[in-house]
ZAVEX-289041 format. One record per atom (N, C-alpha, C): residue in three letters; x, y, z. Coordinates in pm, whole numbers, plus 50000, padded with zeros to 5 digits. Each point is the difference from the previous one (the first is absolute). Layout:
# residues N
alaXYZ
...
END
This chain:
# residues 343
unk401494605237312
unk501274999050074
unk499744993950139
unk500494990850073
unk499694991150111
unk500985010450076
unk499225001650094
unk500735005550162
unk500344988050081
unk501075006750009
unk500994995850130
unk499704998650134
unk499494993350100
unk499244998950105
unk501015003750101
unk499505004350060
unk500885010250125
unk500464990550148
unk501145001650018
unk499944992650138
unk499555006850119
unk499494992350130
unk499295005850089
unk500995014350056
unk501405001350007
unk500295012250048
unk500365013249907
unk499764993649883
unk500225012449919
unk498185006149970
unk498984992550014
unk498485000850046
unk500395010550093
unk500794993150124
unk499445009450136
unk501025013249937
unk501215002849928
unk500215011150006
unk499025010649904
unk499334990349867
unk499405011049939
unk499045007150071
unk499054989450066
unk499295004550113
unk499815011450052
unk501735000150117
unk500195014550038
unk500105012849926
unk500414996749872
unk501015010449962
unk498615005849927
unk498484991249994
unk498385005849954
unk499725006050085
unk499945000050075
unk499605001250208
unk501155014749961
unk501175000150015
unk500835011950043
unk499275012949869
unk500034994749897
unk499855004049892
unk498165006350030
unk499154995149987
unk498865004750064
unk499875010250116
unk500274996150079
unk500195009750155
unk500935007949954
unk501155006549916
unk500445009249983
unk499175007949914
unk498894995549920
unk499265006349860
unk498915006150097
unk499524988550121
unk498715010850066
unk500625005850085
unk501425003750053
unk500465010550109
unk499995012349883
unk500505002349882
unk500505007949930
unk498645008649952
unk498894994249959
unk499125002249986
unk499415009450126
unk499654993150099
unk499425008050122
unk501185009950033
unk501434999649999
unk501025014549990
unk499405007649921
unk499454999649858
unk499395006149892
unk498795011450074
unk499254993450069
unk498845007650023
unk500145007250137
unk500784992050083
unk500175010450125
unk501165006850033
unk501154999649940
unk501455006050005
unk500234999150113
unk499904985750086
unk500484999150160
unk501194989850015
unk501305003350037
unk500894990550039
unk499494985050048
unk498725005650119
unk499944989050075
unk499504983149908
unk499515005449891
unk499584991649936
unk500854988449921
unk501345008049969
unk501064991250007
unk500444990750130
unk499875007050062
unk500224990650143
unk498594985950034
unk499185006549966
unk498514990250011
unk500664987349915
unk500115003949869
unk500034993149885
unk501124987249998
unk501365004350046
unk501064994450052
unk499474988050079
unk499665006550126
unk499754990450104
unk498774991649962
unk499074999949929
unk499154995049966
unk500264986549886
unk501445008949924
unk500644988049915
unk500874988950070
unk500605004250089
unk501064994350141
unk499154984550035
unk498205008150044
unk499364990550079
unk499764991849889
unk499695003349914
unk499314990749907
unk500734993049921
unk501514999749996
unk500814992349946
unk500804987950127
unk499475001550117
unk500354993650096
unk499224990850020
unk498475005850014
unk498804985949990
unk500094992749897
unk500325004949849
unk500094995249924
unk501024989049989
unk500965006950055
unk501344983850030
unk499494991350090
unk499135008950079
unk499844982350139
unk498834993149926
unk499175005249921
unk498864993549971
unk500524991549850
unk501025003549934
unk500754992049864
unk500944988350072
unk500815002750166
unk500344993350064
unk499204988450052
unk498914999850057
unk499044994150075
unk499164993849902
unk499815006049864
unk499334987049894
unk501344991249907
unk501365006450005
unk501114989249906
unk500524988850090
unk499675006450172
unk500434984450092
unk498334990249998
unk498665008149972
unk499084988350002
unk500214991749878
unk500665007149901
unk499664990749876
unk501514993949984
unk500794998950027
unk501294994250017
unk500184990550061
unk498814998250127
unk499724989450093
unk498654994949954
unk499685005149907
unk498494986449919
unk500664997449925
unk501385006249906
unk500504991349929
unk501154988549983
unk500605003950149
unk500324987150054
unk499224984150010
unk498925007750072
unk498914991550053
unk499524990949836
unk499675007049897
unk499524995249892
unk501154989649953
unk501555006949980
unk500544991149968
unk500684986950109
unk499595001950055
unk500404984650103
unk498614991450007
unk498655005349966
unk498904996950008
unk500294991049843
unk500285005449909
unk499974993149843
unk501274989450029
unk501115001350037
unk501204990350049
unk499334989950023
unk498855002050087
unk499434985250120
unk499184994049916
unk499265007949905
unk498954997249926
unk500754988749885
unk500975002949934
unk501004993949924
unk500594987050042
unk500475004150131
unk500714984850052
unk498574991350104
unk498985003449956
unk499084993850018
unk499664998850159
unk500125012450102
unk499734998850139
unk498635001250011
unk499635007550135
unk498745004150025
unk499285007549992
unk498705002349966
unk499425011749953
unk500165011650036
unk499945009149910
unk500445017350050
unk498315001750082
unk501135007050105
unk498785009950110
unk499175008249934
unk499074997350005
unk498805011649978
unk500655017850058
unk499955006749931
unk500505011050044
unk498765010250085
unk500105004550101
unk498755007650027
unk500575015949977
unk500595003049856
unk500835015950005
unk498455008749943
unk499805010050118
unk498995008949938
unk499795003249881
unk501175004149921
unk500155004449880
unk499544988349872
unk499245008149957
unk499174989149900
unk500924994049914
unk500965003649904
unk501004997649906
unk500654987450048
unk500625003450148
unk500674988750069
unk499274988050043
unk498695002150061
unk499164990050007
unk499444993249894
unk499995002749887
unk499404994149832
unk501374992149985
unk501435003250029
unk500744995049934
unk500264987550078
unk499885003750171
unk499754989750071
unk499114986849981
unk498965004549968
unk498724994649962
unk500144987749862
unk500715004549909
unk500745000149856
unk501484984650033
unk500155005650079
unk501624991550033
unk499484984250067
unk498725003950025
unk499474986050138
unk499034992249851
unk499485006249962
unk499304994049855
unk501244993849899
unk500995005249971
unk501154996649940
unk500654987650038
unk500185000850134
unk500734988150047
unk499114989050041
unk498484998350000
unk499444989750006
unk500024992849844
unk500165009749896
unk499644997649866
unk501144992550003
unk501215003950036
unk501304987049956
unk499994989050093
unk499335000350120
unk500454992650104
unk498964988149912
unk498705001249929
unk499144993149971
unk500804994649844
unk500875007549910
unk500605000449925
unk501674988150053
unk499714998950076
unk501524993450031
unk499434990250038
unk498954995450059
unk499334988850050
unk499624994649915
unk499695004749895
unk499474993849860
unk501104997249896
unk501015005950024
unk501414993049914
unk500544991750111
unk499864995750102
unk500844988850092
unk498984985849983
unk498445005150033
unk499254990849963
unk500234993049846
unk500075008949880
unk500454995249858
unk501334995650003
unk500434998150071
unk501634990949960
unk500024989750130
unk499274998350087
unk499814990050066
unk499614987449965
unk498505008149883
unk499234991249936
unk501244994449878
unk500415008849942
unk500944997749884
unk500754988650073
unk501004999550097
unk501014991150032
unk499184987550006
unk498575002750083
unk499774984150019
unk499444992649831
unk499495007749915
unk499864996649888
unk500794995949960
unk501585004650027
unk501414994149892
unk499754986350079
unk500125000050171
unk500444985050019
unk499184991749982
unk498395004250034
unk499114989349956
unk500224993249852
unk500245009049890
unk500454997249880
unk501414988049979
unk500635007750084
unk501344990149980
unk499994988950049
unk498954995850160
unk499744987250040
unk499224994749907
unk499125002049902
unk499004995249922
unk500884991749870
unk501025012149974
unk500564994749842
unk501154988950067
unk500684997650091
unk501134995850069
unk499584985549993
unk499014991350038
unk499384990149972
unk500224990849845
unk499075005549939
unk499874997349825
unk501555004749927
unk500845007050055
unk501305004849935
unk500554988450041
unk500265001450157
unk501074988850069
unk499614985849861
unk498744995649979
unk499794988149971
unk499914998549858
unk499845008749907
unk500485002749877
unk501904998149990
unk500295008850078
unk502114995849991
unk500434983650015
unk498934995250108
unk500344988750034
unk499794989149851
unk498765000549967
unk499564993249897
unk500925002049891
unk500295009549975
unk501045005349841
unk501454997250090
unk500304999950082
unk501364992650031
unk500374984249994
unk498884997150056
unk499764981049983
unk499894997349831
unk499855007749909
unk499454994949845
unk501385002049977
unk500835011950065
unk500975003049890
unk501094992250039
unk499984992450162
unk501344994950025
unk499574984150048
unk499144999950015
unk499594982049980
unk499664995449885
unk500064990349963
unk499644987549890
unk498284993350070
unk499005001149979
unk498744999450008
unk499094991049927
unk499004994250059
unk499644992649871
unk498745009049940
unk499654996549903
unk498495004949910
unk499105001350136
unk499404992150074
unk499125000350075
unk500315011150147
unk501065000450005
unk500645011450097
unk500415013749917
unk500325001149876
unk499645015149979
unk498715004349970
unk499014989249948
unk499055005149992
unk499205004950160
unk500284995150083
unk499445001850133
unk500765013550045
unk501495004849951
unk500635009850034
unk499005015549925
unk500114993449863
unk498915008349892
unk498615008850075
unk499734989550038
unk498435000650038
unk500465010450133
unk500624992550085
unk500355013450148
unk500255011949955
unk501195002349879
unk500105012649963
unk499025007549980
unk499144995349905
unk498925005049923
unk498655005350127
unk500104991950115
unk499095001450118
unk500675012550059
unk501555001950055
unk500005009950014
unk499985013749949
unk500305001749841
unk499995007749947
unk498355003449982
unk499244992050007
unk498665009449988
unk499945005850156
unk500134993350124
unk500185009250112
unk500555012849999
unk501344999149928
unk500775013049975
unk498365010649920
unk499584994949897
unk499245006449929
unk499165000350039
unk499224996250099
unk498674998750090
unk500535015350108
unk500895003050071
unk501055006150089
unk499745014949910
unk500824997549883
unk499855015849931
unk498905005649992
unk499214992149902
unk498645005649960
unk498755004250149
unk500704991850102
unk499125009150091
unk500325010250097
unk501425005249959
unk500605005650064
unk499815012449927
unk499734996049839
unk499855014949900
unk498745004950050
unk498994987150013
unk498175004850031
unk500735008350136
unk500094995950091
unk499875005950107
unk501045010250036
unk500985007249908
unk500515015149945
unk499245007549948
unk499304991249880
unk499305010949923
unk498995006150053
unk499124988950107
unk498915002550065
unk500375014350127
unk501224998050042
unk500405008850120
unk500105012549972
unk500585004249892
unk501235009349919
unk498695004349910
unk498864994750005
unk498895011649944
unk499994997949794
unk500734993049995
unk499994995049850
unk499044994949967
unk499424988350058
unk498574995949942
unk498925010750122
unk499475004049915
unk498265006850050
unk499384991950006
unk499204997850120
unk498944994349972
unk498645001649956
unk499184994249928
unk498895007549918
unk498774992349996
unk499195006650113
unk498924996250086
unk498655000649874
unk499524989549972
unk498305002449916
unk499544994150069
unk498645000049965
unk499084991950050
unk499394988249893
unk500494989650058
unk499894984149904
unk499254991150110
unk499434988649890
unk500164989850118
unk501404993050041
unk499504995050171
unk500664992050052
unk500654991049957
unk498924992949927
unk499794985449928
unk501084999449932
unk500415007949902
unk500804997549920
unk501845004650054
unk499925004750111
unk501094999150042
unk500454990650026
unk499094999750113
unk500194979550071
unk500594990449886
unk498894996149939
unk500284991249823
unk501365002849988
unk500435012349991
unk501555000849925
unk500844994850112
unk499675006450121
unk500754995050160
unk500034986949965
unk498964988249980
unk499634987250019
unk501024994449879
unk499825003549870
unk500764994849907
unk501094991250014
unk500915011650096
unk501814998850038
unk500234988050112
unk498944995550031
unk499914986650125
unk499924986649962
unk498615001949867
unk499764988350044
unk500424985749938
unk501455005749897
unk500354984650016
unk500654995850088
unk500765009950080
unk500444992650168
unk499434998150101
unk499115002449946
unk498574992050127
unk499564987649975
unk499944999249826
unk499654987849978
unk500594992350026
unk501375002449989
unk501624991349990
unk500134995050184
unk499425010850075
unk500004993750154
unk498894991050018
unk498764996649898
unk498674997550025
unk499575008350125
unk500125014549977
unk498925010650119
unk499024999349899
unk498745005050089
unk498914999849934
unk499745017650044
unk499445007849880
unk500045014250042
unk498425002149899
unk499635005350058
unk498595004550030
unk499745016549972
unk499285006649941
unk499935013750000
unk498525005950038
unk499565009850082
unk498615004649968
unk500295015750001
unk499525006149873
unk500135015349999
unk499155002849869
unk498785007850062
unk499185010849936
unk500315001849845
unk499314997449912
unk500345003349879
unk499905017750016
unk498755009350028
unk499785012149987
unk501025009650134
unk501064995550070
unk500465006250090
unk500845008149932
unk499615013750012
unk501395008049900
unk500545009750177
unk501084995649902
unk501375010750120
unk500625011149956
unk499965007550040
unk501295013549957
unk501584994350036
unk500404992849867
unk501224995050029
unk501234997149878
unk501194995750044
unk500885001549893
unk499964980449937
unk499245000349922
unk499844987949968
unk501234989550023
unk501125006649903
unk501284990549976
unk500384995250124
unk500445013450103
unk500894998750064
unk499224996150160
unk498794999549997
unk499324993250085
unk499814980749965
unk500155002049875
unk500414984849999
unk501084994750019
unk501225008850011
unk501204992150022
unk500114998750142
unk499635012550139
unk499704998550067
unk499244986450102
unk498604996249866
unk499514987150081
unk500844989349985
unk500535000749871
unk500844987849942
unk501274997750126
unk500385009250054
unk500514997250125
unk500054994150118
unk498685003050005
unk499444993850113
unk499484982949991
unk499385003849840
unk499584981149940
unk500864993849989
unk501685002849940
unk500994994250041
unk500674992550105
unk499925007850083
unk500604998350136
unk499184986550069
unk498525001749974
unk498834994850085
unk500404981849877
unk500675000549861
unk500004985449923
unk501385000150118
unk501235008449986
unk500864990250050
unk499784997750205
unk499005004750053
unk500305000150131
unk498634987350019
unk499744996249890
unk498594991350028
unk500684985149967
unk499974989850097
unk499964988049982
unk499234988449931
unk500994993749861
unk499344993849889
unk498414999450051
unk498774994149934
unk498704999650043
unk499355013750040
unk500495007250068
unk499375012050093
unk498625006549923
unk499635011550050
unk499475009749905
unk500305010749985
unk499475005649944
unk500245018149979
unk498895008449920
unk499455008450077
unk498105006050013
unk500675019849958
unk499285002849880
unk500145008650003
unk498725006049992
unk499365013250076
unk499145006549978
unk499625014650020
unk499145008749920
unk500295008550014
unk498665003949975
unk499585010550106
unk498905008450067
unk499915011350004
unk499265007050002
unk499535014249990
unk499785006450149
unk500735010450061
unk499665005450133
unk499495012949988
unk499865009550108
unk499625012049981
unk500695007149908
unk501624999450074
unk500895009749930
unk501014993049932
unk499674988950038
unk501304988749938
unk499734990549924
unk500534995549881
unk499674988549949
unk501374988750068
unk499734991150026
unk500784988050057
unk500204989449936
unk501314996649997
unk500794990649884
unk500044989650077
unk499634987650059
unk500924990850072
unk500494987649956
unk501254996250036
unk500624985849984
unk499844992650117
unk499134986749981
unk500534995750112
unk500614988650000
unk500794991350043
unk500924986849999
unk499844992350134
unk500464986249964
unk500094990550131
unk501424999050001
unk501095010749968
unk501004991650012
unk500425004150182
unk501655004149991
unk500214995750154
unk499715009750077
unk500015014350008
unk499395007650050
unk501395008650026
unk499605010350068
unk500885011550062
unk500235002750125
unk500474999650093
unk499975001750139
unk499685022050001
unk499424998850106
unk499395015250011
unk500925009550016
unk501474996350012
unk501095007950083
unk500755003449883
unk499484992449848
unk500635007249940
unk499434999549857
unk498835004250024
unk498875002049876
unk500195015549933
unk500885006850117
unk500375015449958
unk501104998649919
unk501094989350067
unk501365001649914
unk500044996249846
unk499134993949960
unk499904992549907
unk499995009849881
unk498985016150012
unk500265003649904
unk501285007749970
unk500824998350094
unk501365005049940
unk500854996049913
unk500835008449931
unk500304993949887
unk501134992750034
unk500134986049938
unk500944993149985
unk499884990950136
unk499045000950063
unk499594993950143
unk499474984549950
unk500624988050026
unk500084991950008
unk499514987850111
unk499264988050060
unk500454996450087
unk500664992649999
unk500934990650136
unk500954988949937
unk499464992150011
unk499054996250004
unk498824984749978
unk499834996749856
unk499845014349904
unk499505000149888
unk501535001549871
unk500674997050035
unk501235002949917
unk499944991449926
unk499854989949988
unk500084987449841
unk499515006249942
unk498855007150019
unk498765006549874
unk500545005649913
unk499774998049912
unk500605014249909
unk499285013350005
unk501045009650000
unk499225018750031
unk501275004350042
unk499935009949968
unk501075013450058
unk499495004950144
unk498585002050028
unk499595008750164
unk499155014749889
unk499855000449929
unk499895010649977
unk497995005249926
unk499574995149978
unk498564992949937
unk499405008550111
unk499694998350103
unk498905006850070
unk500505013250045
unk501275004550027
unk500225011349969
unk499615010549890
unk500324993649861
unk499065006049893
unk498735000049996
unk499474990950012
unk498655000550034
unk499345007850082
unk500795001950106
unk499265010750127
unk500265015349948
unk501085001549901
unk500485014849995
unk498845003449854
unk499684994049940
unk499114997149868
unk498935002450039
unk499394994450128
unk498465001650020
unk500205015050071
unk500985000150100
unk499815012350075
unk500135011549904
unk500795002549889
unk499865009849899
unk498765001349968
unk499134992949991
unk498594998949960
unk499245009850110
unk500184999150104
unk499325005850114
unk499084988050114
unk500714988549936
unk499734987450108
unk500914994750035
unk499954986350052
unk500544997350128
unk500024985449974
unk501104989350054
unk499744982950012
unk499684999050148
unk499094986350017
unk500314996350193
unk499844989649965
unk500684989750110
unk500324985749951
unk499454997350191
unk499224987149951
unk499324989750125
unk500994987950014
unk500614994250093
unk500454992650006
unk500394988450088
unk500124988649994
unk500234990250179
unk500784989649923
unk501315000750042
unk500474985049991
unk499294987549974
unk500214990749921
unk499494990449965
unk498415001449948
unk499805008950020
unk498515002849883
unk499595009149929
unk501225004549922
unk499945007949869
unk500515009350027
unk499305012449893
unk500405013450021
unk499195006849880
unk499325012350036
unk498985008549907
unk500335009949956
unk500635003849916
unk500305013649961
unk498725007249919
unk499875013150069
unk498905008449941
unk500755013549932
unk499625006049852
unk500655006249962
unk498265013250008
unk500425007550077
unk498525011849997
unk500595012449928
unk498735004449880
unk500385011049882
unk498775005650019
unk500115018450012
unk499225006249994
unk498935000049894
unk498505002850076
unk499124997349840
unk500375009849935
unk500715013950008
unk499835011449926
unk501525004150025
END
């Protein structure tokens, strides 16, 4: 059977009426053994006093806790509408100080909790617009193309040129998704990454594969030197899509003829991936911005790319427990080093 919980003044009356009820059982008792009036009188006044301290002292703890529970609830109000941290309480009483103690741990946990849902929809918004400036391009010019077929008269040699644009932007569109899924799935914890220990060699090879008929097609000349016996603790695949990023970037940022040197070395703690290129280089002021996603410069806009390649790449190796750093000077190249723990 569940009891009924008592409110604080029907508490303070049972209280007394234990208290009256007691002190009448030991006056009656000591009447018992000494048959003296006065003992009624003792007993009385003894109940008088002790039901009087008892009110100032039930008085003097229902205004302390009436005024901590003010205090608590305007303290949780602030905590809610997101003000400033609750005061450390210095109340002797241990109970009050734990809860004090309790309330300041609480409200850092949301304040760190709210910073981390403002930060996630910050990131979210700029994701929608970066997205929507990305697709806004290849859309705008897809409508255009399918409006000119459907309401002009054209010859063979002009739809086929319309054909061909479509078909250019629609793999952009599809170039756009598919790295927008890698770099969800990669964020959002869907793909694991799954570290062995392989060789190098054969990453690279697969990295190298995805280049080199547009190297050939620029006449770059690309060059490789890497260790047949160098084994890494690493995620084979996805460390090759990673370099393939970087070998990309280095065919379209390299001018027909150029070169492009890849090599890769053994350090204490690091094994080191590098690309290096003659194409135009990077100015130093913004060798940081670059790996952001969807970060672009406007020098480089004919190229084809979304902005998004070395971003994956940097979030790919750093899952690993390494790191990219890129060397760079205007007009004489640019080196990207991809460093992976030996272990």
């Amino acid at each position: 059977m569940k009891c009924r919980p008592l409110s604080v003044r029907h508490l303070f009356y049972v209280n007394c009426i234990g208290l009256l009820f007691s002190m009448a059982t030991i006056t009656l008792i000591a009447f018992s053994f000494t048959l003296e009036g006065a003992v009624f009188i003792m007993g009385a006044a003894e109940a008088v006093c002790a039901l009087v301290w008892f009110f100032v002292l039930t008085q003097s703890l229902g205004k302390r806790l009436s005024r901590f529970a003010c205090e608590l609830c305007d303290t949780l109000d602030n905590m809610m509408d997101g003000g400033e941290a609750p005061e450390t309480s210095d109340n002797s009483e241990a109970l009050l100080a734990r809860i004090s103690h309790r309330l300041t741990r609480l409200y850092k946990i949301m304040q760190e909790n709210r910073r981390r849902v403002e930060e996630e929809r910050r990131e979210l918004q700029a994701l929608v617009s970066d997205i929507s400036h990305q697709v806004k391009t290849p859309v705008g010019n897809l409508k255009v193309a399918a409006d000119t077929l459907l309401t002009r008269t054209v010859t063979d040699a002009e739809r086929s040129g319309f054909i061909k644009g479509i078909r250019s932007q629609a793999d952009k569109l599809d170039f756009l998704v598919q790295a927008l899924v890698k770099t969800s799935r990669l964020e959002t914890g869907v793909i694991c990454l799954e570290k062995k220990t392989s060789p190098i060699y054969d990453t690279v090879a697969q990295a190298m594969s995805g280049i080199l008929y547009a190297a050939e097609k620029k006449q770059i000349a690309v060059s490789v030197t890497c260790p047949d016996g160098l084994m890494v603790s690493h995620d084979g695949k996805w460390t090759a899509e990673a370099l393939f990023n970087l070998l990309d970037n280095a065919v379209k940022y390299t001018p027909s003829g150029g070169r492009i040197t890849v090599t890769a070395e053994k350090g204490e703690m690091y094994a080191e991936i590098r690309v290096t290129d003659t194409g135009k280089g990077i100015p130093e002021n913004r060798q940081a911005a670059i790996f952001r996603r969807f970060y672009r410069e406007e020098a480089v806009h004919e190229q084809p790319g979304v902005g998004i390649g070395l971003y994956l790449a940097r979030e790919i190796i750093m899952r690993q427990g390494g790191y990219i750093k890129v060397v760079s000077q205007p007009g004489k190249g640019s080196s990207f080093s991809i460093l992976l723990p030996l272990r």
